[in-house]
C-alpha positions in Angstrom: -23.2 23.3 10.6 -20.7 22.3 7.9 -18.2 21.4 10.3 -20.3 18.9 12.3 -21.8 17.6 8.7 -17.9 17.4 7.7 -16.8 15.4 10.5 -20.0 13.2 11.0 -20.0 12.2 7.2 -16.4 10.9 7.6 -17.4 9.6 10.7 -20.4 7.5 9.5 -18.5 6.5 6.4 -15.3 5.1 8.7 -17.9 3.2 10.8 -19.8 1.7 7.8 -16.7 0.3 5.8 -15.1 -0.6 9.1 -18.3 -2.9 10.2 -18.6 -4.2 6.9 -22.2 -2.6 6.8 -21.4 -1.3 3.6 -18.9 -1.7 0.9 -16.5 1.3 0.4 -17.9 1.8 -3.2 -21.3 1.8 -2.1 -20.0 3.8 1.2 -18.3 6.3 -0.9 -21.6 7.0 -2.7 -24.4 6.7 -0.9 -22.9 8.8 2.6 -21.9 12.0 0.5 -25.1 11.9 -0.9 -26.9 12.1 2.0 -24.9 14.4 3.7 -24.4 16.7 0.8 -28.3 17.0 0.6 -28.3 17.8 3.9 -25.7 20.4 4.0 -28.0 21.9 1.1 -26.0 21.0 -2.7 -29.6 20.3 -4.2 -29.6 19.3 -7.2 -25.9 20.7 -7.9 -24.6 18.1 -6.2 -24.4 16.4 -9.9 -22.0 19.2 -11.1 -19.8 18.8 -7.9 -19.3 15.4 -8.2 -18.7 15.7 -11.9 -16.2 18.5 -11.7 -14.3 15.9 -8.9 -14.7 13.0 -11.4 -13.3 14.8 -14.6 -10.3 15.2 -11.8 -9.9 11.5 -11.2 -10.5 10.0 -14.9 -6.7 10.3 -15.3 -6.0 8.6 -12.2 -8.6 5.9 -13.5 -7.5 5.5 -16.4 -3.5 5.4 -15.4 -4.8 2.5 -12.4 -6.4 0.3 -15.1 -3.6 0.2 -17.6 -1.2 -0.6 -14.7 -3.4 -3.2 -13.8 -3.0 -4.9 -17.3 0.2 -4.0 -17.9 1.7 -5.9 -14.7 -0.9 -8.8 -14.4 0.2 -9.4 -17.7 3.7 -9.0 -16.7 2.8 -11.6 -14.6 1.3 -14.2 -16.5 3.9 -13.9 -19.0 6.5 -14.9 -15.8 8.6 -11.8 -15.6 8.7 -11.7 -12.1 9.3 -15.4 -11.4 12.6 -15.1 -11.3 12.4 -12.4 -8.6 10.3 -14.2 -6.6 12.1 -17.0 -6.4 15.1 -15.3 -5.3 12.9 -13.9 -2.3 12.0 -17.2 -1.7 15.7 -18.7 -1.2 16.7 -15.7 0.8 13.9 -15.7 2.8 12.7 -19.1 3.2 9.3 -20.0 4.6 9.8 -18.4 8.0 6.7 -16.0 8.1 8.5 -13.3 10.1 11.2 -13.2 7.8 8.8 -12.8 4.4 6.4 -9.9 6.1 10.1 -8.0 6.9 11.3 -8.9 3.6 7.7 -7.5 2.5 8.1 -4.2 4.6 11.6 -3.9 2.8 11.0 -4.5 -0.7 8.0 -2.2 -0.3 10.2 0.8 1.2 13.0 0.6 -1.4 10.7 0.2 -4.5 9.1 3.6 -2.7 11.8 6.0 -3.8 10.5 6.3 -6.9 7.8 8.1 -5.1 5.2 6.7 -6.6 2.7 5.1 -4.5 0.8 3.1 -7.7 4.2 1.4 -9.0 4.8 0.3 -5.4 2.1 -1.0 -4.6 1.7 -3.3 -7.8 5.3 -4.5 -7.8 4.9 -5.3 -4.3 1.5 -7.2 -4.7 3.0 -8.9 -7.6 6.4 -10.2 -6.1 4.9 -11.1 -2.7 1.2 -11.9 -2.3 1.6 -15.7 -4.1 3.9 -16.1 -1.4 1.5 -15.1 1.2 -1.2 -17.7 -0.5 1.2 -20.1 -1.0 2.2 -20.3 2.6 -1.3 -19.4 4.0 -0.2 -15.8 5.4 -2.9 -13.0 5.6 -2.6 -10.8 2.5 -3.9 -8.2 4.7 -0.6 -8.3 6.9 0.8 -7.4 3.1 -1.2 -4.7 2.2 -0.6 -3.2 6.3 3.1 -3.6 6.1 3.5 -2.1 1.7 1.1 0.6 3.4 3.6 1.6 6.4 6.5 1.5 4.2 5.4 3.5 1.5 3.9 6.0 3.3 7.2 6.4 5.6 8.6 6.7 2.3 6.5 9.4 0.7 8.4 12.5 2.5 11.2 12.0 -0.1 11.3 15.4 -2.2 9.4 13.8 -5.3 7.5 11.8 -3.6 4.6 15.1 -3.6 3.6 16.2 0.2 7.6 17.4 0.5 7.2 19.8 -2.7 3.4 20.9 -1.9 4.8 21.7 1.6 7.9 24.2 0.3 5.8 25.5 -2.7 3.0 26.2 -0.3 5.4 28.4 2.3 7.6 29.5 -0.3 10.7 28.0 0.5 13.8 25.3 -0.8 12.6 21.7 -0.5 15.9 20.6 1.1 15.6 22.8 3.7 12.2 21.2 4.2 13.5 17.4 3.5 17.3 17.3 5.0 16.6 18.0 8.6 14.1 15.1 8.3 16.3 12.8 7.3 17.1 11.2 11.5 12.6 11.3 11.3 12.0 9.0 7.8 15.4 7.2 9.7 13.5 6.6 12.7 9.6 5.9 11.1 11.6 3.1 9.0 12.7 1.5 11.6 9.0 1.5 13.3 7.7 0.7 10.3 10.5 -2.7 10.1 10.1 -3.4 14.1 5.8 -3.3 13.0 6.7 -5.6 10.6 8.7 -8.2 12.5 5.7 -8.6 14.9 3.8 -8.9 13.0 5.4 -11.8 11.1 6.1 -13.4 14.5 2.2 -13.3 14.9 1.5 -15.1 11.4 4.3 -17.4 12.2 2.5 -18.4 15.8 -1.3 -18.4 13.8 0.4 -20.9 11.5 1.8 -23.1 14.5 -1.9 -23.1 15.8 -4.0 -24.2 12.7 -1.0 -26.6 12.2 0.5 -28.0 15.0 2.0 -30.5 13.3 4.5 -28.6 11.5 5.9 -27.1 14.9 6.4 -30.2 16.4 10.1 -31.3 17.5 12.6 -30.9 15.0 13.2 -34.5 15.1 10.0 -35.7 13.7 8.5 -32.7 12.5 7.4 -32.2 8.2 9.4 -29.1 7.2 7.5 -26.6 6.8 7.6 -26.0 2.5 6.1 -23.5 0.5 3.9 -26.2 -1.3 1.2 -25.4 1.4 0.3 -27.2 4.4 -3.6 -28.0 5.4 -4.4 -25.2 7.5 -7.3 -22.8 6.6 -6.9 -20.1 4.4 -6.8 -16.8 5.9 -9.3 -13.7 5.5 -8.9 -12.9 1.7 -6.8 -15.6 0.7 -8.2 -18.7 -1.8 -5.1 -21.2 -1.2 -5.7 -24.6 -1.9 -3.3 -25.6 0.9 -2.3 -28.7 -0.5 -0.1 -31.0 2.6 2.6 -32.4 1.2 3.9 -35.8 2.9 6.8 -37.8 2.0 7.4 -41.1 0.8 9.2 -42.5 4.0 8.4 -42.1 7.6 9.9 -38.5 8.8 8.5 -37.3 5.3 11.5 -37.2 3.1 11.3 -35.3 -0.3 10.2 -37.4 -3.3 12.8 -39.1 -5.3 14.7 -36.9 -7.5 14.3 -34.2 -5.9 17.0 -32.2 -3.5 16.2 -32.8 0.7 15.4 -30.4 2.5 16.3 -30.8 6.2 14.3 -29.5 9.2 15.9 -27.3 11.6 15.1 -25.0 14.1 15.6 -21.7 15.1 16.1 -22.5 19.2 12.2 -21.8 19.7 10.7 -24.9 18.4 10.0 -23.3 14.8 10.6 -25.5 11.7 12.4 -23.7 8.8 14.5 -24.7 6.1 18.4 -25.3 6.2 18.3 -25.4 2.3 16.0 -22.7 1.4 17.7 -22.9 -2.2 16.0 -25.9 -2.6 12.5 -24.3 -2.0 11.2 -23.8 -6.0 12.9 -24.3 -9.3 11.7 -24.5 -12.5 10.3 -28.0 -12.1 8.8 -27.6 -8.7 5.1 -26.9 -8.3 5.2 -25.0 -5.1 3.7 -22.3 -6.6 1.0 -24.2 -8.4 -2.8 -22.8 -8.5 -1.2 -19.0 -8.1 -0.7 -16.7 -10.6 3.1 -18.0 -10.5 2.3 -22.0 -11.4 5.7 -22.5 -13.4 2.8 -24.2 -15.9 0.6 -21.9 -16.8 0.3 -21.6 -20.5 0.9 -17.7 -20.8 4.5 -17.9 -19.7 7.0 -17.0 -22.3 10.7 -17.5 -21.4 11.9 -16.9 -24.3 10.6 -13.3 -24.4 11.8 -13.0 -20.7 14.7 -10.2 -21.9 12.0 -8.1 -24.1 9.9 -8.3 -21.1 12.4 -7.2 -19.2 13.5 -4.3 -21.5 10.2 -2.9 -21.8 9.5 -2.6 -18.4 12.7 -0.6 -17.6 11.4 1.2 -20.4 7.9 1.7 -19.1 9.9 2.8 -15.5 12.4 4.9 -17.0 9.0 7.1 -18.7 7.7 7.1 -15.6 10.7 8.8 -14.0 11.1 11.1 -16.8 8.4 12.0 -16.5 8.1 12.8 -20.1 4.4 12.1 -21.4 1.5 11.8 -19.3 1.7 8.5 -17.0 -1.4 6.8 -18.4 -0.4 7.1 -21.6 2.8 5.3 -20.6 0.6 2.3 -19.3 -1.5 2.5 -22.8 1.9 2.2 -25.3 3.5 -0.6 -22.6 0.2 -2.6 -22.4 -0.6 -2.3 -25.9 3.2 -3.3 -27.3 3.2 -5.9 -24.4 -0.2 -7.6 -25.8 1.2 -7.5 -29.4 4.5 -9.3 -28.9 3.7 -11.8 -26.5 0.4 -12.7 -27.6 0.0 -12.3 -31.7 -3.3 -13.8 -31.7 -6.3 -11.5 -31.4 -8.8 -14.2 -29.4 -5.2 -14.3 -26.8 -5.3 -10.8 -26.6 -9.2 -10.3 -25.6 -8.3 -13.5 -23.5 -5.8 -11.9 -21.7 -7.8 -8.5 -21.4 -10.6 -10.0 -19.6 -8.3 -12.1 -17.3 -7.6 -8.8 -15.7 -11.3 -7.4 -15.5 -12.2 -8.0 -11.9 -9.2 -6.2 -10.5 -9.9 -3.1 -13.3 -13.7 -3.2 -11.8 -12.4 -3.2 -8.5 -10.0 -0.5 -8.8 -11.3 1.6 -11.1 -15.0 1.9 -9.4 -13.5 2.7 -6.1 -11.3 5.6 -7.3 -14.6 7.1 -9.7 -17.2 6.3 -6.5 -14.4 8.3 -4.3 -14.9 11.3 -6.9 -18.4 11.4 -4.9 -16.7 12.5 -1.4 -14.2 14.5 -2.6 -16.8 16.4 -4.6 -18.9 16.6 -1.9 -16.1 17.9 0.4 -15.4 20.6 -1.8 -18.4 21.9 -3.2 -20.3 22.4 -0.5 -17.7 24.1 1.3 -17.2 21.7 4.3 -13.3 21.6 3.6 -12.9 24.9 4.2 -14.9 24.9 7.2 -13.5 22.3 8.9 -9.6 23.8 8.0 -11.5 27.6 9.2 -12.6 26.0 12.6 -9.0 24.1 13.5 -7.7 27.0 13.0 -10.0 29.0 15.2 -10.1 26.8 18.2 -6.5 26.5 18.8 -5.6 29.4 21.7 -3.3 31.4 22.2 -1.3 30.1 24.6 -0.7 27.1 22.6 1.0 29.1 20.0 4.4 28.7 20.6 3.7 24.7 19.9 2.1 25.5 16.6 4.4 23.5 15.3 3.8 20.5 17.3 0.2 20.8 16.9 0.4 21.1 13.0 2.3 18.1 13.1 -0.5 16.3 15.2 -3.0 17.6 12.9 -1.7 16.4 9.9 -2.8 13.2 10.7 -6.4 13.2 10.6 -6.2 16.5 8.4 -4.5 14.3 5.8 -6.4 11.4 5.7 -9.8 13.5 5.3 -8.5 15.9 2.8 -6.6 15.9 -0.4 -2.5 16.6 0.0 -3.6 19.7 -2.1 -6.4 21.0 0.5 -4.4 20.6 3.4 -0.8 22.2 2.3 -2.4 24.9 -0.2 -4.9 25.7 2.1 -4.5 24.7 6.2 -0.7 25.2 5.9 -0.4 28.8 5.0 -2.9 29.8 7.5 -1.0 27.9 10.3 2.6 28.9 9.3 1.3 32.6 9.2 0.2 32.1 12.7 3.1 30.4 14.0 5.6 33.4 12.5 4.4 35.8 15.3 5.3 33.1 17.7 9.4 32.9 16.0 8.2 29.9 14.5 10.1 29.8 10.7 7.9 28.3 7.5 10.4 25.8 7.3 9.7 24.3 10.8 5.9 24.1 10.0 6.5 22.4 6.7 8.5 19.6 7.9 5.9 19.0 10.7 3.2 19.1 8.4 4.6 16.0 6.3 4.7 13.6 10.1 1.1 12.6 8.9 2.1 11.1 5.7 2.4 6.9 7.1 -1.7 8.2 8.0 -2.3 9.9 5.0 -1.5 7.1 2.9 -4.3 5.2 4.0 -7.0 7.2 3.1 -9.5 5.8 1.1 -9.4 9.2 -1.1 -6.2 7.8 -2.0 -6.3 5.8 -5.4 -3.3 4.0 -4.6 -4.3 2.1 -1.5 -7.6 1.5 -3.5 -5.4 -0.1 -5.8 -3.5 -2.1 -3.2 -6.4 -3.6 -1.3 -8.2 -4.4 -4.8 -4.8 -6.3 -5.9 -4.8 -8.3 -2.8 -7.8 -8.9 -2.6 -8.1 -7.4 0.7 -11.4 -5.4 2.5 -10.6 -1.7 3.0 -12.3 -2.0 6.7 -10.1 -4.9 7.6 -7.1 -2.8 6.3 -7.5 0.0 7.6 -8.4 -2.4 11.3 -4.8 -3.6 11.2 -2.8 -0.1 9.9 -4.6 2.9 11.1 -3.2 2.4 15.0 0.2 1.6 13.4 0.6 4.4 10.5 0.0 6.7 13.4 2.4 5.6 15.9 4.9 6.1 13.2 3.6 9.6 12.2 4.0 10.5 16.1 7.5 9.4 16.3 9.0 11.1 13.0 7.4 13.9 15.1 8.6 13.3 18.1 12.2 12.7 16.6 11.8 15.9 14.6 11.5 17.8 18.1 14.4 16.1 19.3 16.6 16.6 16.5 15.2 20.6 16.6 13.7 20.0 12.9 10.4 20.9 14.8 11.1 23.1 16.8 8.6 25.5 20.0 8.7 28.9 19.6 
C-alpha cells in the first residue's frame, strides 16, 4: 500500500504542476497532505513535516541571502562588464547565446555548487534572453543540463555519497567516469545548439522582417525587435529603425553591417559594436546602463568582495548562509550608506525571496511525507525485490537505469545511504565490485537535478521567472537522454561493467 501511495502521490503531483492545475507551492502542499492522511500519519503528520522543515531552514535561509546578495550585485552593475563581453563574442545569433549559455553554466559548475551556478548564470544571461526576445525557459533547460552533467565531479556531493556509502576511494569512483561527464557534455552542448537553432527560426517567424535578404534586411540588434515576448519573458521589444532607407545606425554611433551566415540569417559583422556604455540596448532590464543603483566607482570593492564571498564558499570555512549574511550585509553598507536605500534595495528583491524561499519550505511538506510515513523505504524495499535473478549479472546496468527516477523522487541521501548498499550487496555475489555500482549510480544525476525537491532548480526557475511544469516540459526528456548515454559510455569504456 505504501508503494502504490508512493508512486501515485509523485504521480499526481508531476501531472498537476505539469498541467498548470496547480502551482508547485500549492502542489507541494496540498498532495502530501492528502496522501499522507491516506497512508495513515494522522495528526503526526505535523511533526513529520516539521522535522523535514527544521532540515531545509538552512537551505532557506542560504537561497534568500544569495538572492540579495547577487541582485544587488546586479543593480550595483558588477556584472555588466561580463555581459557585455558575452555579447561581443557572441553576438545576437540565438544559437550561439543558448551554447554560450550551456557553456558558461558547465564551467561555473565546478565549484559544485548548484545555487552559485545557477544565480551567476541567471544573472549574466537572462537580460540577454529578454533583450533579444529568447525563451528564459530554454535558459533555465540548458543551466539545468549543464550543471547536472556537472555534478559527478568529486565535490560536487552524489560522487562522495556514492564512495562513502560502499566504502571506497572517490577517484576510483570519479576517474573512470571521466570519457562518461566527457560524453554527457557534449549531449548536453549538441541539446543546446538545437535548441538555439529553434529560437533562432521562432524569431525569424514572429519577425520575418529581420530574416529577409541581407541586402535590405534591419540587422538584427540586441535593442529588441517587435515580436512577442515569449512565455515568461516581460520585454518591451522596442524596433529600432534607422534614419535612412536600409536602416542605418543613428548618427554618432558605430555601423553595424548585416551579413549572413549562408542560410539567410542576419547577424552582426561588428558584434563589438553591440552595447557600450552609452548604448541603451539593455534598457528596461535589470542591466539599463541608467539605472540609478549602479556604482562604478565601487566596481573593484564589488569585485573584491565577491571573490571573497566565493573564496568562503570554497573553503568552506563557516556555514554557507552565514557567508551570504556578512556579504549582503557589508554589500548594503558600502554601496548604499543611506538607511531608506537599504530597505529600498531589500524590498527590490522580495518577490524572488517569496518565490524561492516558499517553494523550498512547501517542499519540506513532501519530503516529510516521504519519510515519515515510511513510503521511501518501501518503495527502495520493493525495487529491490522485483528485480530477478537472472538479471543479476546487469545489476549494474539496472542501478544505473534506476537512478534516474530513484533520484529525482528521493533525496541524494535516501537513495546512496539507503538503495545503494542494498544493490551493491546484491550485485557482489554476481562479481560485480562496489566501485562499478557506484559510478552507475551517479548516470542519473542530469535527472536528478531537476527535481523539484531540489532547492537549487527552485531557485533557478524562481530567478527566471520560469514555471516549474513548463521546465521540467522542455528538460526532463533531455536530462535523461544524457543520463542514458554517460551510461551507456560507462559500459563501453568497462566503468560499468556485467558480471
Amino acid at each position: 500500500m505504501l508503494v502504490l501511495l508512493g508512486f501515485a502521490m509523485i504521480a499526481v503531483f508531476m501531472v498537476l504542476i505539469m498541467t498548470k492545475k496547480l502551482t508547485p507551492v500549492l502542489a507541494l502542499i496540498i498532495v502530501p497532505t492528502v496522501f499522507g492522511l491516506f497512508a495513515g500519519a494522522g495528526l503526526g503528520i505535523g511533526d513529520m513535516v516539521m522535522d523535514s522543515m527544521k532540515a531545509m531552514t538552512s537551505t532557506a535561509a542560504l537561497l534568500m541571502f544569495a538572492i540579495i546578495y547577487f541582485g544587488l550585485m546586479i543593480d550595483v552593475g558588477l556584472f555588466d562588464p561580463l555581459v557585455r563581453f558575452i555579447l561581443r563574442k557572441l553576438g545576437n545569433d540565438p544559437a550561439k547565446v543558448v551554447l554560450g549559455t550551456a557553456i558558461l553554466a558547465a564551467a561555473v559548475s565546478l565549484d559544485g555548487d548548484g545555487s552559485t551556478t545557477f544565480i551567476l548564470t541567471t544573472a549574466a544571461m537572462l537580460p540577454i534572453y529578454l533583450r533579444l526576445k529568447m525563451s528564459p525557459v530554454v535558459l533555465t533547460c540548458v543551466a539545468g543540463l549543464a550543471n547536472g552533467t556537472m555534478n559527478i565531479v568529486p565535490w560536487g556531493g552524489p560522487t562522495a555519497r556514492a564512495a562513502s556509502a560502499l566504502k571506497i576511494d572517490v577517484n576510483d569512483v570519479f576517474v573512470p567516469m571521466l570519457p562518461s561527464l566527457l560524453a554527457g557534455i557534449a549531449v548536453v552542448l549538441a541539446f543546446a545548439w538545437l535548441l538555439g537553432l529553434q529560437e533562432r527560426n521562432r524569431l525569424r517567424a514572429t519577425a520575418p522582417e529581420i530574416w529577409e535578404a541581407p541586402s535590405t534586411a534591419e540587422p538584427f540588434t540586441a535593442e529588441g525587435f517587435d515580436g512577442g515576448a515569449p512565455a515568461g519573458g516581460s520585454g518591451t521589444g522596442r524596433g529600432r529603425k534607422g534614419s535612412g532607407p536600409s536602416g542605418t545606425a543613428p548618427a554618432g554611433a558605430a555601423p553595424a553591417v548585416a551579413g549572413s551566415t549562408g542560410s539567410g540569417v542576419a547577424v552582426l559583422e561588428r558584434t563589438e559594436d553591440l552595447v557600450d556604455d552609452s548604448d541603451t540596448a539593455m534598457a528596461d532590464t535589470a542591466l539599463d546602463p541608467n539605472r540609478k543603483t549602479l556604482r562604478p566607482k565601487l566596481q573593484w570593492f564589488n569585485l573584491g568582495l565577491t571573490v571573497a564571498v566565493m573564496g568562503m564558499l570554497i573553503a568552506d570555512l563557516v556555514p554557507l548562509p552565514y557567508v551570504f549574511m556578512v556579504g549582503s550585509a557589508i554589500a548594503l553598507l558600502v554601496n548604499f550608506p543611506n538607511v531608506k536605500d537599504q530597505a529600498t534595495q531589500i524590498v527590490a528583491h522580495a518577490p524572488s525571496i517569496v518565490a524561492v524561499v516558499s517553494m523550498v519550505m512547501a517542499a519540506a511538506v513532501l519530503t516529510g511525507v516521504l519519510t515519515g510515513t515510511g513510503m521511501v523505504e518501501a518503495m527502495s524495499a520493493w525495487l529491490v525485490q522485483i528485480i530477478p535473478t537472472s538479471m543479476g549479472p546487469f545489476l549494474a546496468v539496472i542501478t544505473g537505469i534506476l537512478s534516474i527516477p530513484m533520484t529525482f523522487f528521493m533525496s541524494n541521501d535516501a537513495f546512496y545511504f539507503g538503495v545503494l548498499p542494498v544493490l551493491s550487496e546484491t550485485a557482489a555475489h554476481y562479481g560485480i565490485s562496489a566501485a562499478e555500482m557506484a559510478r552507475a549510480s551517479i548516470t542519473g544525476q542530469p535527472f536528478h537535478m531537476q527535481s523539484p525537491l531540489v532547492p537549487a532548480i527552485l531557485l533557478l526557475v524562481s530567478l527566471a521567472k520560469v514555471d516549474l511544469g513548463d521546465h521540467h516540459k522542455k528538460v526532463l526528456w533531455r536530462s535523461a537522454v544524457v543520463s542514458l548515454v554517460m551510461l551507456g559510455i560507462g559500459m563501453l569504456t568497462g566503468a560499468i561493467g556485467i558480471g
